[in-house]
Structure formats: C-alpha cells, structure tokens
CHARMM internal coordinates of N, CA and C (Angstrom, degrees):
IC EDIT
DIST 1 N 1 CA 1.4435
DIST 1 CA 1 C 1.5129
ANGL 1 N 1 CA 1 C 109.34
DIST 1 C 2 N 1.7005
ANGL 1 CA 1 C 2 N 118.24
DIHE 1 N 1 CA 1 C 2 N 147.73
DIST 2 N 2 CA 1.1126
ANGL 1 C 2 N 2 CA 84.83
DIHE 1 CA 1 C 2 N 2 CA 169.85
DIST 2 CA 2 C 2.0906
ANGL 2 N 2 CA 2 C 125.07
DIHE 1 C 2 N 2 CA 2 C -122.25
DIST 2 C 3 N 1.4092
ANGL 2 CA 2 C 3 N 78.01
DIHE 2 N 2 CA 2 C 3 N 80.37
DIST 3 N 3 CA 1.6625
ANGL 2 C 3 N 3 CA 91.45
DIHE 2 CA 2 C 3 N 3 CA -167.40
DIST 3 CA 3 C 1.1615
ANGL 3 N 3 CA 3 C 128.75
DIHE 2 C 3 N 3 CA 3 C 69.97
DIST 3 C 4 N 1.2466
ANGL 3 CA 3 C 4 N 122.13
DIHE 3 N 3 CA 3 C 4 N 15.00
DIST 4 N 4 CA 2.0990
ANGL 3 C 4 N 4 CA 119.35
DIHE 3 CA 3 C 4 N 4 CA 166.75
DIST 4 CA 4 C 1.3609
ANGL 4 N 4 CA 4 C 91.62
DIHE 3 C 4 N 4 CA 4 C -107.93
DIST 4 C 5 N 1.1750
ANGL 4 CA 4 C 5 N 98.31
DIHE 4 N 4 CA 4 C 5 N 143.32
DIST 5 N 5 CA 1.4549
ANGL 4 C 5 N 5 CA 113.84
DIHE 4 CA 4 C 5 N 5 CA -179.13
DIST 5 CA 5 C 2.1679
ANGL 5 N 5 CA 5 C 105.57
DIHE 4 C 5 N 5 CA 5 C -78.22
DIST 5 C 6 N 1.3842
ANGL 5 CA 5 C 6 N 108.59
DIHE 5 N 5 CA 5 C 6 N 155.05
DIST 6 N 6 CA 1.3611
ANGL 5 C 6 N 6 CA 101.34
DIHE 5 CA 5 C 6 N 6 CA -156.13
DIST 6 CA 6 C 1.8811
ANGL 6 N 6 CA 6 C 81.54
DIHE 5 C 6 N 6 CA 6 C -81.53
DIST 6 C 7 N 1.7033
ANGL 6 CA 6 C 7 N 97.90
DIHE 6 N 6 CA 6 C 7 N 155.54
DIST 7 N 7 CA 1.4443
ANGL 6 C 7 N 7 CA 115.84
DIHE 6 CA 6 C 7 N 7 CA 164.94
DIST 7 CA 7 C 1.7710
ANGL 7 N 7 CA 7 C 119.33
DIHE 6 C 7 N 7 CA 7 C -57.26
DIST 7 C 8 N 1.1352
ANGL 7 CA 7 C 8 N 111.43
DIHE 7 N 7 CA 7 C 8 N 98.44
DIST 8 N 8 CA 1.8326
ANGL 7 C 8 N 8 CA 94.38
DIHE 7 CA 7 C 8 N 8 CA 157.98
DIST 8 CA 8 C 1.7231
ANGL 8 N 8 CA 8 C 88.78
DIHE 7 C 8 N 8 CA 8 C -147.31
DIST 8 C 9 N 1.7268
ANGL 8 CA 8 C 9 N 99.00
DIHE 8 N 8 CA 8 C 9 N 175.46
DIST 9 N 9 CA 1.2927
ANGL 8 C 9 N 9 CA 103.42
DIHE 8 CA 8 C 9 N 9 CA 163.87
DIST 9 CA 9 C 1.4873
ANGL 9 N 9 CA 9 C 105.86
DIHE 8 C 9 N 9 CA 9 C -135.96
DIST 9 C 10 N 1.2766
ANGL 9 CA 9 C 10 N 98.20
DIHE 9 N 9 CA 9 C 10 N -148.39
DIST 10 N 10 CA 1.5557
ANGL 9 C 10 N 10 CA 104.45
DIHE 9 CA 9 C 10 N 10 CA -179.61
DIST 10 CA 10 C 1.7170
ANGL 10 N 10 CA 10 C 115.33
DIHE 9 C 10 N 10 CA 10 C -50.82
DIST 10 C 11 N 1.7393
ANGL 10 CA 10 C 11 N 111.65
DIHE 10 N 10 CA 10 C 11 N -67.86
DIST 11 N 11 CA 1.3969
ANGL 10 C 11 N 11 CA 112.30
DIHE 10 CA 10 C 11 N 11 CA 177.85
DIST 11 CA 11 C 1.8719
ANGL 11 N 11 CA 11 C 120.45
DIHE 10 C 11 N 11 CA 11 C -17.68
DIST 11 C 12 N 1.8574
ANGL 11 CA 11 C 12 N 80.39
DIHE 11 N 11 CA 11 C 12 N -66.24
DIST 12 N 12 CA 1.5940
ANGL 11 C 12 N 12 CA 87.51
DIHE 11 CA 11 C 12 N 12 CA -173.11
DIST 12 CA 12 C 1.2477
ANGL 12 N 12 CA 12 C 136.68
DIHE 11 C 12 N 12 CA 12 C -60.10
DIST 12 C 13 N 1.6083
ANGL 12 CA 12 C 13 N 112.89
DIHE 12 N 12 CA 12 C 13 N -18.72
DIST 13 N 13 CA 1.1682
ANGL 12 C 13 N 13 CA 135.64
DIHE 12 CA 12 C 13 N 13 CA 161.69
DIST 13 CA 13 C 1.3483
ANGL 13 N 13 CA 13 C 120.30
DIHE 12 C 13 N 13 CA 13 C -59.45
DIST 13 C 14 N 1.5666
ANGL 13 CA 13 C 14 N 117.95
DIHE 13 N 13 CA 13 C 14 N -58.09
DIST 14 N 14 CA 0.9832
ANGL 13 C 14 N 14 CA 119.57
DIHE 13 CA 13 C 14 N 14 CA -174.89
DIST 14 CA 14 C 1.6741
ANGL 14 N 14 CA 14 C 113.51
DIHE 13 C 14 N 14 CA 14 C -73.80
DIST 14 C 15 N 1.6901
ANGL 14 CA 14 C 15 N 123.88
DIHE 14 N 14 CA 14 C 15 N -15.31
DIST 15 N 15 CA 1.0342
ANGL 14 C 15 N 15 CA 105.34
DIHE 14 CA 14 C 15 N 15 CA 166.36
DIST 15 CA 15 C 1.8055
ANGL 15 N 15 CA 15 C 129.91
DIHE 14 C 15 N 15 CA 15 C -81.76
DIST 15 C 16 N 1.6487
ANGL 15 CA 15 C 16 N 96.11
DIHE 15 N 15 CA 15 C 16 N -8.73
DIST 16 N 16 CA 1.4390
ANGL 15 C 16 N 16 CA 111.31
DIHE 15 CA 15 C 16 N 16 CA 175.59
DIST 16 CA 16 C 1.6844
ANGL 16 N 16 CA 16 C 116.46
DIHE 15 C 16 N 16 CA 16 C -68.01
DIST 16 C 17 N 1.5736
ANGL 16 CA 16 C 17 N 112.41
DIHE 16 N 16 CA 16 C 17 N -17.34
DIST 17 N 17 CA 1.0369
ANGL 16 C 17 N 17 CA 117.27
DIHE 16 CA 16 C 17 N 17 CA -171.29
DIST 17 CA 17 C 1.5469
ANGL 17 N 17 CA 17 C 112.81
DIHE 16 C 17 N 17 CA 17 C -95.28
DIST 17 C 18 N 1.6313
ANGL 17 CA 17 C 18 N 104.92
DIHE 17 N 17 CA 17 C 18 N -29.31
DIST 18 N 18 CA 1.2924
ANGL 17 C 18 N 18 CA 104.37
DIHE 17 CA 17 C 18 N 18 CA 176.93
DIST 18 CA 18 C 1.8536
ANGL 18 N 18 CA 18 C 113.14
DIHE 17 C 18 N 18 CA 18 C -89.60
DIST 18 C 19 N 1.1739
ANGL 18 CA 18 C 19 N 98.28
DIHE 18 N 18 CA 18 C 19 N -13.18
DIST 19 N 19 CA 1.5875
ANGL 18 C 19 N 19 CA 104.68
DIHE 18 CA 18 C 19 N 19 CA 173.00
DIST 19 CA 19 C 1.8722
ANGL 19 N 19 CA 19 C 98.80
DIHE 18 C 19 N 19 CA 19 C -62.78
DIST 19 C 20 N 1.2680
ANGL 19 CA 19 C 20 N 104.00
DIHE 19 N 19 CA 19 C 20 N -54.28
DIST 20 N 20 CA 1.8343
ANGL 19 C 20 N 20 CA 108.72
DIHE 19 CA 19 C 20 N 20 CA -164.59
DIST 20 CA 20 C 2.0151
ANGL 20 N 20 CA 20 C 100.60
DIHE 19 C 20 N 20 CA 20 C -70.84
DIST 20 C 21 N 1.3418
ANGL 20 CA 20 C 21 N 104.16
DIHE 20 N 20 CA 20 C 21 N -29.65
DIST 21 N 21 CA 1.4269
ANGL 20 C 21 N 21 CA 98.87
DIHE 20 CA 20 C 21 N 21 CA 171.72
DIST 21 CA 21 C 1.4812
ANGL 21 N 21 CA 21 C 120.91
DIHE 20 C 21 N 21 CA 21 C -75.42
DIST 21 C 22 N 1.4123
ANGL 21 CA 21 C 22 N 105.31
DIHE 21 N 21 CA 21 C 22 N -15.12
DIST 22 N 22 CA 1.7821
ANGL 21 C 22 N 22 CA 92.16
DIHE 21 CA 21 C 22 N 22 CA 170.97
DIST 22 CA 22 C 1.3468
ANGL 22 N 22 CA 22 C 102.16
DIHE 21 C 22 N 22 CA 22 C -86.61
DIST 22 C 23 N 1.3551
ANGL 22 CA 22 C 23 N 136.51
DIHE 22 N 22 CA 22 C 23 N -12.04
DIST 23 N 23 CA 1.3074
ANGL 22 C 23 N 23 CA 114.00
DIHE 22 CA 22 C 23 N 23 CA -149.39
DIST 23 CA 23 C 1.9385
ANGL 23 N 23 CA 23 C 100.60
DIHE 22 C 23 N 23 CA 23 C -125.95
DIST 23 C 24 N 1.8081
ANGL 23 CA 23 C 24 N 96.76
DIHE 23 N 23 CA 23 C 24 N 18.12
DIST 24 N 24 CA 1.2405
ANGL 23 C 24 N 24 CA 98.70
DIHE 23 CA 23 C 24 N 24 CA -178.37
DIST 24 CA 24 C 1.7934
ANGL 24 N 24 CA 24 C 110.51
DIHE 23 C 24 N 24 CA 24 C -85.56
DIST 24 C 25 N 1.5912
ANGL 24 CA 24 C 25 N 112.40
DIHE 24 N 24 CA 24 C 25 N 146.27
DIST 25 N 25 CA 1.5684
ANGL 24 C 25 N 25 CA 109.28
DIHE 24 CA 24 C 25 N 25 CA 179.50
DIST 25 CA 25 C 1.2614
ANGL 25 N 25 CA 25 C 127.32
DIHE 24 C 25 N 25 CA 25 C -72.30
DIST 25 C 26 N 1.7637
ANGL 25 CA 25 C 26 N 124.25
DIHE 25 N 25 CA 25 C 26 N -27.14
DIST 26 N 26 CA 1.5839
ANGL 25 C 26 N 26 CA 138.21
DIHE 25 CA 25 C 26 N 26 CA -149.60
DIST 26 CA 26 C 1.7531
ANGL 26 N 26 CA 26 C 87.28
DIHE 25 C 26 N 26 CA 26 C -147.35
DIST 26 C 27 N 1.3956
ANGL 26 CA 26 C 27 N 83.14
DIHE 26 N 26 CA 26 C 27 N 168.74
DIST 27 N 27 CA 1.6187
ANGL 26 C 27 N 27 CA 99.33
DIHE 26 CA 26 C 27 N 27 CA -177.01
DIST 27 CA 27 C 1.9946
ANGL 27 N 27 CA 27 C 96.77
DIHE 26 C 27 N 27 CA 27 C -79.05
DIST 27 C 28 N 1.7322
ANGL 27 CA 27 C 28 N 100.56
DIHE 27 N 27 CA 27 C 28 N -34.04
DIST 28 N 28 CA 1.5760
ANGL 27 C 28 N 28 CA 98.73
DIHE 27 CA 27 C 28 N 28 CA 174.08
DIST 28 CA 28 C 1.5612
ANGL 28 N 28 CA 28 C 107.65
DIHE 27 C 28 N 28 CA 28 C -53.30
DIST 28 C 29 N 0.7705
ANGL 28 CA 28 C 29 N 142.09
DIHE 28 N 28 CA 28 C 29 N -67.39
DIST 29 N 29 CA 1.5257
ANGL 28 C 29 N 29 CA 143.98
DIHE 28 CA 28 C 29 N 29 CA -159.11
DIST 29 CA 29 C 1.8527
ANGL 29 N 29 CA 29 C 103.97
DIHE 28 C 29 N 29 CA 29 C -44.51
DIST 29 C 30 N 1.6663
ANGL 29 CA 29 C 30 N 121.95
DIHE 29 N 29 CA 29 C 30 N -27.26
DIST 30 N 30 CA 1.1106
ANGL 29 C 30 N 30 CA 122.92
DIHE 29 CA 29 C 30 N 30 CA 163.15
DIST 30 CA 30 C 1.0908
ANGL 30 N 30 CA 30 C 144.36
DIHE 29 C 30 N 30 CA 30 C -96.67
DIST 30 C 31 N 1.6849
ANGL 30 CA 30 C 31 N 104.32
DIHE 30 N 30 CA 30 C 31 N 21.03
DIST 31 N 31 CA 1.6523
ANGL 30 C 31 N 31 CA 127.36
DIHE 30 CA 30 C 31 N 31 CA 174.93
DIST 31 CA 31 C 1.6969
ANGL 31 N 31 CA 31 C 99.79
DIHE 30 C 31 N 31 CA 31 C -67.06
DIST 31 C 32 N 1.4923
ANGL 31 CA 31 C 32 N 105.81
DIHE 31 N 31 CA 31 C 32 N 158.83
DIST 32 N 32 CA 1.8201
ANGL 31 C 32 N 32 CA 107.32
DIHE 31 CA 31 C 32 N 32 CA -167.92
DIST 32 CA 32 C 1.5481
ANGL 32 N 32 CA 32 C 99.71
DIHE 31 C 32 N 32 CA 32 C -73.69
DIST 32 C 33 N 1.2308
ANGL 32 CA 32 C 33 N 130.06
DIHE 32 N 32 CA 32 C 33 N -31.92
DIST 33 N 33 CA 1.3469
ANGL 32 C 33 N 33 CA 104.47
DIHE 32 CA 32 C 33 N 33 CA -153.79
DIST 33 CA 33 C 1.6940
ANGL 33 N 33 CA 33 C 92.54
DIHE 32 C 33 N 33 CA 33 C -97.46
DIST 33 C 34 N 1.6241
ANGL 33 CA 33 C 34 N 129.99
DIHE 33 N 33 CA 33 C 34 N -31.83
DIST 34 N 34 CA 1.0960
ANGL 33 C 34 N 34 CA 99.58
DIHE 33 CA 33 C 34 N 34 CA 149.99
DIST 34 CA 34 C 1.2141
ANGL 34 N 34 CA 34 C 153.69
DIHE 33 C 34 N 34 CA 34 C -47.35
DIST 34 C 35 N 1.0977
ANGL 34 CA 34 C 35 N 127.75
DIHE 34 N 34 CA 34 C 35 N -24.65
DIST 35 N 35 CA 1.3267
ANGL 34 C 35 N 35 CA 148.06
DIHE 34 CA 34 C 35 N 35 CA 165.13
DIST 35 CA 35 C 1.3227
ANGL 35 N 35 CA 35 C 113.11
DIHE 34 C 35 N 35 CA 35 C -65.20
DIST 35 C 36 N 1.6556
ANGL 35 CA 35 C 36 N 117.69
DIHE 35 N 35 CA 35 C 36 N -52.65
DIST 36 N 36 CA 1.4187
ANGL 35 C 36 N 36 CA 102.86
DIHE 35 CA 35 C 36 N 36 CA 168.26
DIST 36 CA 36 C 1.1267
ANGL 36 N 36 CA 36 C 131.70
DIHE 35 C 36 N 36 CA 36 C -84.02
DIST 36 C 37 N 1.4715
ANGL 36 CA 36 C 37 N 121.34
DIHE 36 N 36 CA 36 C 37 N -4.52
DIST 37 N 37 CA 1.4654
ANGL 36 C 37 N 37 CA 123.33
DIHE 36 CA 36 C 37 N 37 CA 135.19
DIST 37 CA 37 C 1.5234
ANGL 37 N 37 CA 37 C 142.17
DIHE 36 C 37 N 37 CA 37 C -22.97
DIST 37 C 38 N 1.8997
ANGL 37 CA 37 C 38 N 95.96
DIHE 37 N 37 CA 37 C 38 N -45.60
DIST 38 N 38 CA 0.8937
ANGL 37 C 38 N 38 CA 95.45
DIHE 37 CA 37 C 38 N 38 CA -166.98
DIST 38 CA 38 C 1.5214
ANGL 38 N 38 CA 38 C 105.30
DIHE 37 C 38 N 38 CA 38 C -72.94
DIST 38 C 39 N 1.1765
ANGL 38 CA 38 C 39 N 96.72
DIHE 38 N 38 CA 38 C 39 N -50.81
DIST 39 N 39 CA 1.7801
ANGL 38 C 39 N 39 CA 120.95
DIHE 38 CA 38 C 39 N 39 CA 179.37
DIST 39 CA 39 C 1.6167
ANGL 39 N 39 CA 39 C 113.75
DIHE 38 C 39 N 39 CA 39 C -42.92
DIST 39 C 40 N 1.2631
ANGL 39 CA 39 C 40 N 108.39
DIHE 39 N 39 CA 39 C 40 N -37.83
DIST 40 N 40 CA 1.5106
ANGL 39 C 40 N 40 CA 115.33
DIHE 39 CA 39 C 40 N 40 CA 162.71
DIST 40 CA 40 C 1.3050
ANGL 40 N 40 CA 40 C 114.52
DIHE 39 C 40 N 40 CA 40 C -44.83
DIST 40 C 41 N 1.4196
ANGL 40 CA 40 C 41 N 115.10
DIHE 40 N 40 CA 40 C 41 N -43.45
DIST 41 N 41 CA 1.8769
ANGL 40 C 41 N 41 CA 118.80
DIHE 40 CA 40 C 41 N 41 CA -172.87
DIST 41 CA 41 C 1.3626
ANGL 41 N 41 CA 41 C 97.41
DIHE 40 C 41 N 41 CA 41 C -83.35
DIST 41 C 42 N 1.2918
ANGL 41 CA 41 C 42 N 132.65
DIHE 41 N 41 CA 41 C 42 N -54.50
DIST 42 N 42 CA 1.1759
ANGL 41 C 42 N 42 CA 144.67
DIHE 41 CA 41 C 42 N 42 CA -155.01
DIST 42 CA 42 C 1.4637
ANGL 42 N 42 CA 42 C 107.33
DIHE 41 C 42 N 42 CA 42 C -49.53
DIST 42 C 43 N 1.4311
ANGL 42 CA 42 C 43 N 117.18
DIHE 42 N 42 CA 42 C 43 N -69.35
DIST 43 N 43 CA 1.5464
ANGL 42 C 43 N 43 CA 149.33
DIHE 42 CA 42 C 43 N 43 CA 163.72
DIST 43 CA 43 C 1.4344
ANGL 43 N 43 CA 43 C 118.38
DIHE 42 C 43 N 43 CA 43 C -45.84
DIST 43 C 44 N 2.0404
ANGL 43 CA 43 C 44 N 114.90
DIHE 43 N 43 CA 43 C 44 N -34.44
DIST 44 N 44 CA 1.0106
ANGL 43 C 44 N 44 CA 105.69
DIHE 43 CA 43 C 44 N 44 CA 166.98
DIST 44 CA 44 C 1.8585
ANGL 44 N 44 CA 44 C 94.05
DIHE 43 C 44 N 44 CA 44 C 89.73
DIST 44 C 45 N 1.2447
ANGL 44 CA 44 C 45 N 150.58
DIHE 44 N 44 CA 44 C 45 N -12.35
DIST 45 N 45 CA 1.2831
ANGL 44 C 45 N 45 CA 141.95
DIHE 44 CA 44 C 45 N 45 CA 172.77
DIST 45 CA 45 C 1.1426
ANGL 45 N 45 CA 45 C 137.08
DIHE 44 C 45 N 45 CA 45 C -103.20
DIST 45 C 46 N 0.9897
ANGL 45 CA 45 C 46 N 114.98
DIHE 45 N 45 CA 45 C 46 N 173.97
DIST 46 N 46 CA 1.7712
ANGL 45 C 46 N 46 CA 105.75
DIHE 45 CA 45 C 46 N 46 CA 171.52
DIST 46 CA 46 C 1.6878
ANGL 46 N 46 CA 46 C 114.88
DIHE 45 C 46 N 46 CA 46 C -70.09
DIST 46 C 47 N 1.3875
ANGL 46 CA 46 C 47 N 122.95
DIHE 46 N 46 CA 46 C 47 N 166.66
DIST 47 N 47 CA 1.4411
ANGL 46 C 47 N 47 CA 113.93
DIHE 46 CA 46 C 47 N 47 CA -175.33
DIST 47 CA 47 C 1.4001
ANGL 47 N 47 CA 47 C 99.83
DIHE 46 C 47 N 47 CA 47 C -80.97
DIST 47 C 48 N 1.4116
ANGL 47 CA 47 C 48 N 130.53
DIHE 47 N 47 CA 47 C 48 N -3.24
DIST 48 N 48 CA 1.1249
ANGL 47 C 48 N 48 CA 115.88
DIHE 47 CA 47 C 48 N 48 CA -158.57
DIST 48 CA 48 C 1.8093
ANGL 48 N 48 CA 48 C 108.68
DIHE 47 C 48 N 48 CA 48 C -89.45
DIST 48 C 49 N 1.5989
ANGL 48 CA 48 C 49 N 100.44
DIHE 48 N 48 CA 48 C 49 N -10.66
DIST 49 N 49 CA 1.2789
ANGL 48 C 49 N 49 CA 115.42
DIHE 48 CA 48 C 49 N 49 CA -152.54
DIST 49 CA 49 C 2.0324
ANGL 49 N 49 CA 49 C 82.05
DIHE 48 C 49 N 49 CA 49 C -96.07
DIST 49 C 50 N 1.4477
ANGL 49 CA 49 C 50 N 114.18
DIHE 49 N 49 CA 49 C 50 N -54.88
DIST 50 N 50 CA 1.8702
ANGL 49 C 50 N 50 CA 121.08
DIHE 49 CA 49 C 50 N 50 CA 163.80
DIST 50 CA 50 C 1.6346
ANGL 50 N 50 CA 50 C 95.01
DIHE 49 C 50 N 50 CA 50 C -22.03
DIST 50 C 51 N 0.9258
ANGL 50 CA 50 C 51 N 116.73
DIHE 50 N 50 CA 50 C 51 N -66.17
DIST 51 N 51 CA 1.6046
ANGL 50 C 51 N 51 CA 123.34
DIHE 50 CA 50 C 51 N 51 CA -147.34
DIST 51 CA 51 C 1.6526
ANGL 51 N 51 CA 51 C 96.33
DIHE 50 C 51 N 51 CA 51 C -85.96
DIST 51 C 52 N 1.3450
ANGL 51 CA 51 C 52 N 131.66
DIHE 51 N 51 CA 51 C 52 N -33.50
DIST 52 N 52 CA 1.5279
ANGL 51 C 52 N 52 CA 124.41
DIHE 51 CA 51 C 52 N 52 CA 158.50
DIST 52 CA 52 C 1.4680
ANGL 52 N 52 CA 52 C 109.44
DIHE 51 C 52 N 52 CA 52 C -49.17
DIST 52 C 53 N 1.1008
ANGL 52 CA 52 C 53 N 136.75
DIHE 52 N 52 CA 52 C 53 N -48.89
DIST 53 N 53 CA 1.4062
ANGL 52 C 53 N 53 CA 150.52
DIHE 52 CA 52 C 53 N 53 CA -162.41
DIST 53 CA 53 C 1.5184
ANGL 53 N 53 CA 53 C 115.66
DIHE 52 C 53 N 53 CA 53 C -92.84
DIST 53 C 54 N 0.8924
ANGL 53 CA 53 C 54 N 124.24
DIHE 53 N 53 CA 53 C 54 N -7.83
DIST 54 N 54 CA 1.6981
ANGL 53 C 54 N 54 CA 134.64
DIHE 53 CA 53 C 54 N 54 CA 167.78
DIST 54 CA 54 C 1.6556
ANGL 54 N 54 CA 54 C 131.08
DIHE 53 C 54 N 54 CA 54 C 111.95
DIST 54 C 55 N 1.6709
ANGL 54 CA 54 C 55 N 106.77
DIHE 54 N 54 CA 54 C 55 N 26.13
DIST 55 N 55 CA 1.2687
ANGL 54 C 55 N 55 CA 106.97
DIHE 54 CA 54 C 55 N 55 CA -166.25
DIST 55 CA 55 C 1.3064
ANGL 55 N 55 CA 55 C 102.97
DIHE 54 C 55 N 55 CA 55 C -77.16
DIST 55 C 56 N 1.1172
ANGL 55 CA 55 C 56 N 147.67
DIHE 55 N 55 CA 55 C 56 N -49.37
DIST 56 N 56 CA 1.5695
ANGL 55 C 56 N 56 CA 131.24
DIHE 55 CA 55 C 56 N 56 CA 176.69
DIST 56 CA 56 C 1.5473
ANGL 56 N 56 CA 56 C 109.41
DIHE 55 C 56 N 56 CA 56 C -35.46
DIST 56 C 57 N 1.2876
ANGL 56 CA 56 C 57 N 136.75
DIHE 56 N 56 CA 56 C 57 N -42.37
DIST 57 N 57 CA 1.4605
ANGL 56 C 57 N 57 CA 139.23
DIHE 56 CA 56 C 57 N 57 CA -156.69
DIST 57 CA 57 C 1.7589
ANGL 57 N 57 CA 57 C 76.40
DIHE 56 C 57 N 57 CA 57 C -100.06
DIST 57 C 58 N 1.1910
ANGL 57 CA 57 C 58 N 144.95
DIHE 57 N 57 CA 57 C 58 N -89.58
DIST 58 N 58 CA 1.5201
ANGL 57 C 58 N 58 CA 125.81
DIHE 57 CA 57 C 58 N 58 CA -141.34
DIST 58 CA 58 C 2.1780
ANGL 58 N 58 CA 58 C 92.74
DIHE 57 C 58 N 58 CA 58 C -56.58
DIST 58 C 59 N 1.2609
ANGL 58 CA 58 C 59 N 121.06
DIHE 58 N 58 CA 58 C 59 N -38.25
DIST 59 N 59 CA 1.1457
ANGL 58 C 59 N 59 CA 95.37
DIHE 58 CA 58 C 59 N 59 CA -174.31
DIST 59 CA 59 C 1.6219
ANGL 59 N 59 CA 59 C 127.32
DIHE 58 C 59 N 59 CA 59 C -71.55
DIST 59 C 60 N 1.4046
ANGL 59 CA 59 C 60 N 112.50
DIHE 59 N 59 CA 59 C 60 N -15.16
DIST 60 N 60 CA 1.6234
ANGL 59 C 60 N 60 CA 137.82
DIHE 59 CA 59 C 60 N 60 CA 170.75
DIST 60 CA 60 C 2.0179
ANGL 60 N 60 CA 60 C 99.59
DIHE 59 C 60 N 60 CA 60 C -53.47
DIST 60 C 61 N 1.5386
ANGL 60 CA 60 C 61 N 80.10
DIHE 60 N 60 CA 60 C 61 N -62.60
DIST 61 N 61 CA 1.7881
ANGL 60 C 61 N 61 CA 80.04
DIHE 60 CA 60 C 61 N 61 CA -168.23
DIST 61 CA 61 C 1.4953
ANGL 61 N 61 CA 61 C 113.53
DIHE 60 C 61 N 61 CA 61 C -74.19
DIST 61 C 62 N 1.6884
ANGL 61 CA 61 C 62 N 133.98
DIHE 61 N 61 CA 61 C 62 N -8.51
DIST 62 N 62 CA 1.1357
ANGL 61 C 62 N 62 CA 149.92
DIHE 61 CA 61 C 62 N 62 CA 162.40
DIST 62 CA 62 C 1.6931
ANGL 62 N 62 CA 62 C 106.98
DIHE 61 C 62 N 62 CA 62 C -62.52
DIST 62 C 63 N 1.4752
ANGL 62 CA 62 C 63 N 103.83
DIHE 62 N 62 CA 62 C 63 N -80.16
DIST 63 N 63 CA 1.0859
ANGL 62 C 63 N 63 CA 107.66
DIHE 62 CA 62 C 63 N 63 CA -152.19
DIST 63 CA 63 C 1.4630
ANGL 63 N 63 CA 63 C 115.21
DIHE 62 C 63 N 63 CA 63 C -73.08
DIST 63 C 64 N 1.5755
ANGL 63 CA 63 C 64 N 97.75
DIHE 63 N 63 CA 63 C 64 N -42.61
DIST 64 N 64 CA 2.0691
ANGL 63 C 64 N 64 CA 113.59
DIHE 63 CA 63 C 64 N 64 CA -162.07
DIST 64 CA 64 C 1.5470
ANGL 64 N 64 CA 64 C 82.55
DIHE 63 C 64 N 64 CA 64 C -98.25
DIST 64 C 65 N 1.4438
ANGL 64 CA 64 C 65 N 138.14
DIHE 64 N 64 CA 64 C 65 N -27.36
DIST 65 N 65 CA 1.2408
ANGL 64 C 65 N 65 CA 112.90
DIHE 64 CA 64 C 65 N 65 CA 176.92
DIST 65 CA 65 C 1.6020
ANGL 65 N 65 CA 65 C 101.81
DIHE 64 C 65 N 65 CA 65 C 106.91
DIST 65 C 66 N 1.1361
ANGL 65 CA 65 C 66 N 124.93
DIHE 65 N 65 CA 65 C 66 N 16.36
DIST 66 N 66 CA 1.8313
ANGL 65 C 66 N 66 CA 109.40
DIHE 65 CA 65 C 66 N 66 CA -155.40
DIST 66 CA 66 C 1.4745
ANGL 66 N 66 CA 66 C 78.81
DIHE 65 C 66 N 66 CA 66 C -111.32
END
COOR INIT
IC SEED 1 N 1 CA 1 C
IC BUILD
C-alpha cells in the first residue's frame, strides 16, 4: 500500500459485518473482538481506524440488534 488508508465508510462497513454475521458457524465467531478482527483483515487497517468509522454501532445494530 502506499500509505492512504483504503476508502470505506459507515454503509460499507456495516454491510461487511452483516455479510460475516450470516455466514458465521457458533455464537463464538460473533463475539466483538472477533468480529473486529475479522474486519481488521478484511479492510486491511488498524482497529483503531474500524472504531473511527463506526464499528461498535454497525456491530450493535448487526449483532445485539439495537
């Protein structure tokens, strides 16, 4: 890469989360920090950059439903 962080925002995030929540096997696979694990690889960033961009709220309204 060469140092810009890749483009997404909220939407895309939040559909990355509900894509990995349909296709998760165990209720473990939908614990938060797994999940933002995953999204960490996926996205290519640090979690810190997930959590600038709205992953607590797309994983809230994914996972717990709020």
């Amino acid at each position: 890469m060469d140092g810009k962080l890749p483009k997404f925002g909220f939407p895309r995030l939040l559909k990355a989360v509900e894509d990995y929540a349909a296709s998760a096997r165990c209720e473990n696979d939908l614990d938060r920090d797994v999940v933002l694990e995953r999204m960490r690889h996926q996205f290519q960033v640090d979690a810190d950059v997930l959590l600038r961009r709205g992953f607590d709220k797309a994983y809230r309204r994914v996972v717990e439903g709020v």
